[in-house]
N, C-alpha and C positions, 0 to 999 in steps of 0.2 A: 535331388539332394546336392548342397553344393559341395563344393573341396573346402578343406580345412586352406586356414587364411594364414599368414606368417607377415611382419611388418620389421623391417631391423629398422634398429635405431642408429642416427647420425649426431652429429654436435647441434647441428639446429633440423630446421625445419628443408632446409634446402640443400643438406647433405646426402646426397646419391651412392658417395663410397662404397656402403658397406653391403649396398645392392650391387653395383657397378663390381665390385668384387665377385659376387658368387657368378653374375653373370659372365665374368671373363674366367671363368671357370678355377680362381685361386683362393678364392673360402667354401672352404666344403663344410665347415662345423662353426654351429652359435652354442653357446654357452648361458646359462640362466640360473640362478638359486632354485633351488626344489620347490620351495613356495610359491615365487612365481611360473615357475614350468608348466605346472600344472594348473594356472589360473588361467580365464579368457582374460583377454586386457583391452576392450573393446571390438570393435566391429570390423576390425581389419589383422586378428589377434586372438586365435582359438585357444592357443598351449594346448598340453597334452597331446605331442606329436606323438603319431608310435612309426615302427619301421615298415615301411610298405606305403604307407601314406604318401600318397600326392597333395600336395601342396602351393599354396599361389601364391608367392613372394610379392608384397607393395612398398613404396617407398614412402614417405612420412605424408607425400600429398596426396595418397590414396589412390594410386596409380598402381594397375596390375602390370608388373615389369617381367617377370618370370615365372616358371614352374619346378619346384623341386618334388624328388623323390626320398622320401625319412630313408636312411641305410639301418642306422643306428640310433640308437636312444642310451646313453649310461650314465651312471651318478660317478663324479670325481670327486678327488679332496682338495682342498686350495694348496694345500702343502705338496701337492706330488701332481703335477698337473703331465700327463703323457705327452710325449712329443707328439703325436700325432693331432691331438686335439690343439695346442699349440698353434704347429705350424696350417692345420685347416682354420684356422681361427686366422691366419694371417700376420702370427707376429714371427721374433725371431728366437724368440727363447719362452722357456716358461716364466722365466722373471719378468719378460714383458708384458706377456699376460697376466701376469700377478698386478704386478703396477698400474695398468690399464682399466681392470676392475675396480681396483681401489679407488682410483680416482671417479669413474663411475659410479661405484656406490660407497658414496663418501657415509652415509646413514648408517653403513652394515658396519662391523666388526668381524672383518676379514681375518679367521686364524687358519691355522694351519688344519684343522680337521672342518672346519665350514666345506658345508657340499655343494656342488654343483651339477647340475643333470646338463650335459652334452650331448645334443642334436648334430645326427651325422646325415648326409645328403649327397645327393649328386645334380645336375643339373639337367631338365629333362626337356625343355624347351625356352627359348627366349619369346615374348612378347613386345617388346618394347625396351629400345637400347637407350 
């Protein structure tokens, strides 16, 4: 049986960031609408992490870079986002993470009670820097 797959997304195709992040051990949490959370999104992209799950982090060229460990799984509100989720996310306020999403999901209609399930992780091995 294999490990559940995890893929973060970049601005294009050849953005490593948001890998290169958790690899240096300063993004501990990704963030998703509940819709897609729990959807596969292809072949490098299971959703539906739970806590305890190991997981094989790739970058958008389908490259195994890392391994995480799920901590946590919880649904937020857009309007009240935790500091911790926040600053594991890598920004510096929750208003950046507000801004940041919006601009990514230009399609949604971002209000203040729109949910979000946040994946919480640690880092359990490096493959490939």
């Amino acid at each position: 049986m294999r490990l559940k797959r995890l893929t973060f997304w970049g601005a294009d195709d050849n953005d490593d960031s948001l890998v290169v992040s958790v690899i240096e051990g300063r993004k501990t949490v990704t963030a998703d609408t509940v819709e897609a959370y729990y959807q596969p999104y292809g072949e490098f992209g299971d959703g539906s992490y739970a806590p305890g799950e190991l997981i094989e982090v790739y970058d958008l060229r389908q490259r195994l870079r890392c391994l995480i460990r799920a901590t946590k799984v919880y649904t937020i509100r857009f309007g009240d986002i935790p500091e911790e989720v926040w600053r594991g996310e890598t920004f510096e306020s929750a208003e950046q993470f507000r801004q940041v999403h919006i601009d990514a999901l230009p399609h949604l209609e971002l209000h203040d009670d729109f949910e979000f399930v946040t994946l919480h992780f640690e880092l359990v091995e490096v493959i490939a820097r």
